[in-house]
N, CA and C atoms as a LAMMPS dump frame, in Angstrom:
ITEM: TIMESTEP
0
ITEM: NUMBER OF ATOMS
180
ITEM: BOX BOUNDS ff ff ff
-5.0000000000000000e+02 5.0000000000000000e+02
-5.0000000000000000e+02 5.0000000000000000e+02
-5.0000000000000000e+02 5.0000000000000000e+02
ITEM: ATOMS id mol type element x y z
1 1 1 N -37.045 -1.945 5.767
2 1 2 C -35.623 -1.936 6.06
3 1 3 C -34.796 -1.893 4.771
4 2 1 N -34.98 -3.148 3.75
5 2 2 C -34.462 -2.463 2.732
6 2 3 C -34.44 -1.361 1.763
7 3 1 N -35.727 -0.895 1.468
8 3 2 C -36.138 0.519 1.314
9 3 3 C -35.443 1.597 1.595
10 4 1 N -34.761 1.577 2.922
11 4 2 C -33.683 2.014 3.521
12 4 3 C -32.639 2.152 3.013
13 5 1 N -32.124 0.762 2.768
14 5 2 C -30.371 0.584 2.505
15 5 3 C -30.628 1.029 1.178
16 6 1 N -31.456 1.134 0.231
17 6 2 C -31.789 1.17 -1.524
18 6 3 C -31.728 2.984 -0.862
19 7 1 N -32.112 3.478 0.012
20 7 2 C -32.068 4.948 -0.727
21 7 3 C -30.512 5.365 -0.212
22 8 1 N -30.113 5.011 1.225
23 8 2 C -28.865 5.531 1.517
24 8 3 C -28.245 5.111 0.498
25 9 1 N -28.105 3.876 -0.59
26 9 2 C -27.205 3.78 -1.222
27 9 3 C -27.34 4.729 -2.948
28 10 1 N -28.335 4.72 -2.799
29 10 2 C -28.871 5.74 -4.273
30 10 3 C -28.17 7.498 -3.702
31 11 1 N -28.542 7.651 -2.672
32 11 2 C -27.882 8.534 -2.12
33 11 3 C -26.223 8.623 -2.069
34 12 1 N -25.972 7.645 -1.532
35 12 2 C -24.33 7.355 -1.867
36 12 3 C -23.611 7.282 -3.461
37 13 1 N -24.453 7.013 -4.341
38 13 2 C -24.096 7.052 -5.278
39 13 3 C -24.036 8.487 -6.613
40 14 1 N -24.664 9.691 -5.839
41 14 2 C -24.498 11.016 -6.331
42 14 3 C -23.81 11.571 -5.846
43 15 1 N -23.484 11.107 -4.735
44 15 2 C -22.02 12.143 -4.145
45 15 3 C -20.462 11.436 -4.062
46 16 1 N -20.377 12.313 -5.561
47 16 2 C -18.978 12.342 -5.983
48 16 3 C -17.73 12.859 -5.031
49 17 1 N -18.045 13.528 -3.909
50 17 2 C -17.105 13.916 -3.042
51 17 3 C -16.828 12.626 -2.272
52 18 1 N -17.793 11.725 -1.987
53 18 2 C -16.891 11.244 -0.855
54 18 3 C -16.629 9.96 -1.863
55 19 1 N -17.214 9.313 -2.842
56 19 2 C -16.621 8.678 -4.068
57 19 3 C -15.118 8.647 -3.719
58 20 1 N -14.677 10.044 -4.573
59 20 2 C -13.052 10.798 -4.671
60 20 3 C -13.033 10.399 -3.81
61 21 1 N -12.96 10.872 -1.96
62 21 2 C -12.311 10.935 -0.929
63 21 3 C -11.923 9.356 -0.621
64 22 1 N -13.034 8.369 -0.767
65 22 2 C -12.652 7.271 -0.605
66 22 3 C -11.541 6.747 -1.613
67 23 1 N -11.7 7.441 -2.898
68 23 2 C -10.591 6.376 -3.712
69 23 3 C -9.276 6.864 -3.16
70 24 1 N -9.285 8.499 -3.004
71 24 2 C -8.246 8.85 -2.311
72 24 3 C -7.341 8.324 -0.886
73 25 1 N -8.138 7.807 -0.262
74 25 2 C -7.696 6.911 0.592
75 25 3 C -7.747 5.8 0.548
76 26 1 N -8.219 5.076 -0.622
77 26 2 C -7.723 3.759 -1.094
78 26 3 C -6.598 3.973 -1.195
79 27 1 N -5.401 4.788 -2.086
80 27 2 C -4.636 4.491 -3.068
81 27 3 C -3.701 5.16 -1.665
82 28 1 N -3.935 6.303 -1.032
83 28 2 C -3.079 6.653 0.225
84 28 3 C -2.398 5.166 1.038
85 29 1 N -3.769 4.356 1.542
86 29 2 C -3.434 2.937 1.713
87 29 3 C -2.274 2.109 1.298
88 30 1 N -2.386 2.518 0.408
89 30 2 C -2.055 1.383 -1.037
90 30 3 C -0.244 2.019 -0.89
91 31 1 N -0.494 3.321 -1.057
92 31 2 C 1.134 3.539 -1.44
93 31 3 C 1.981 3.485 0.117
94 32 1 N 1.493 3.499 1.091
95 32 2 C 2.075 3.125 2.521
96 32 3 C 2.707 2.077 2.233
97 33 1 N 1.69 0.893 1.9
98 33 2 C 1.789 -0.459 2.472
99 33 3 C 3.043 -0.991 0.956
100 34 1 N 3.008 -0.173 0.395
101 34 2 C 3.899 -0.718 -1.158
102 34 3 C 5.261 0.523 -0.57
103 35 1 N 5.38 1.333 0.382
104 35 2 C 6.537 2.266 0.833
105 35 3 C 7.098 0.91 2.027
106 36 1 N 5.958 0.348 2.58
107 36 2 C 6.394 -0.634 4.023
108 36 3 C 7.475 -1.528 3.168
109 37 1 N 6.567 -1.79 2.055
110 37 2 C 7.18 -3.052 1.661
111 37 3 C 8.556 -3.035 0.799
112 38 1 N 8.631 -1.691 0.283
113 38 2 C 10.128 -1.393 -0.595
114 38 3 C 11.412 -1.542 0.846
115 39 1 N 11.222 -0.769 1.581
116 39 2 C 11.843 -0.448 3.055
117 39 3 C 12.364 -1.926 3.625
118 40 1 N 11.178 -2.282 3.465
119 40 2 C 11.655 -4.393 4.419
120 40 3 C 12.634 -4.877 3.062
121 41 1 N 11.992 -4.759 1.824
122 41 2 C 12.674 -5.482 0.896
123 41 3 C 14.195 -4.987 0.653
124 42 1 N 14.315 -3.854 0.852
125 42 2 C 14.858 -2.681 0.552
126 42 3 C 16.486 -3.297 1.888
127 43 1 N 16.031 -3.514 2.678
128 43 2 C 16.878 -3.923 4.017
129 43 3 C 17.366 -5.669 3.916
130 44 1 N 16.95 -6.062 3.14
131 44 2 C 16.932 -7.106 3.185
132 44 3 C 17.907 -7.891 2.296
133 45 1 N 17.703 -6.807 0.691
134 45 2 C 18.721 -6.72 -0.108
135 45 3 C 20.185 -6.257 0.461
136 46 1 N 20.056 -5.017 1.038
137 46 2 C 21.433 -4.586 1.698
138 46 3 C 22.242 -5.912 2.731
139 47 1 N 21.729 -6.755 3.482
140 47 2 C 21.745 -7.62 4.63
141 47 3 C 22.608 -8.327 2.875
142 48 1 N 21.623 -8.979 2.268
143 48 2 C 22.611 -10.221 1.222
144 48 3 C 23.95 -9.276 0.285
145 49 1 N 23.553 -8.206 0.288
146 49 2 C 24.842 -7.438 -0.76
147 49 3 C 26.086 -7.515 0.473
148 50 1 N 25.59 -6.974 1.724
149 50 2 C 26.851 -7.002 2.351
150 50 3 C 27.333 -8.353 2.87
151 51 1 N 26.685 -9.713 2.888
152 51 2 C 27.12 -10.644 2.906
153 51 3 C 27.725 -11.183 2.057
154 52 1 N 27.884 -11.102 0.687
155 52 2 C 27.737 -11.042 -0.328
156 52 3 C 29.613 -10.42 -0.454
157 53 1 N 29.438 -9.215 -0.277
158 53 2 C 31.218 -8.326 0.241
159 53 3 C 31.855 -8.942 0.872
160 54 1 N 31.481 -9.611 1.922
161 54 2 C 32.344 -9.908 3.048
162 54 3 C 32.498 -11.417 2.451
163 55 1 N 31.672 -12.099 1.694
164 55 2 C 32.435 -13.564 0.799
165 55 3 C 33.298 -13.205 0.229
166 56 1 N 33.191 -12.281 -0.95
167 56 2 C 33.949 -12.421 -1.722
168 56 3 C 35.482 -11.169 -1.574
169 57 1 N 35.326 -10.815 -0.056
170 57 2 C 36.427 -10.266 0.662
171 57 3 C 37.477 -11.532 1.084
172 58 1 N 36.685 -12.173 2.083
173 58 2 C 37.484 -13.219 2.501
174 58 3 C 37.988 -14.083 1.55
175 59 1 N 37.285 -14.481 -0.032
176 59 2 C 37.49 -14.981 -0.637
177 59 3 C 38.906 -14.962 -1.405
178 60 1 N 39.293 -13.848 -1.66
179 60 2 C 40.588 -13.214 -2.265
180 60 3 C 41.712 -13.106 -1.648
């Protein structure tokens, strides 16, 4: 059985295509979840800037 997992992985380790393809969809991952997170942060800032207006509206 391990004999097994030692060659699929010796095997896995000459093919540079799916290597690439995987890092490629690491980093695809990666820039979603860092686009999710500008967007929430991104909304969140606007929510305190315009609270933020409307103080220092009423304020004056």
């Amino acid at each position: 059985m391990l004999d097994k997992v030692n060659f699929f992985l010796r095997h896995l380790e000459h093919n540079y295509a799916l290597i690439a393809i995987a890092a490629i969809l690491f980093f695809l991952c990666k820039a979603a979840a860092g686009y999710l997170t500008y967007k929430h942060y991104d909304k969140k800032f606007k929510q305190i800037e315009s609270k933020l207006d409307e103080l220092i509206r009423h304020h004056k």
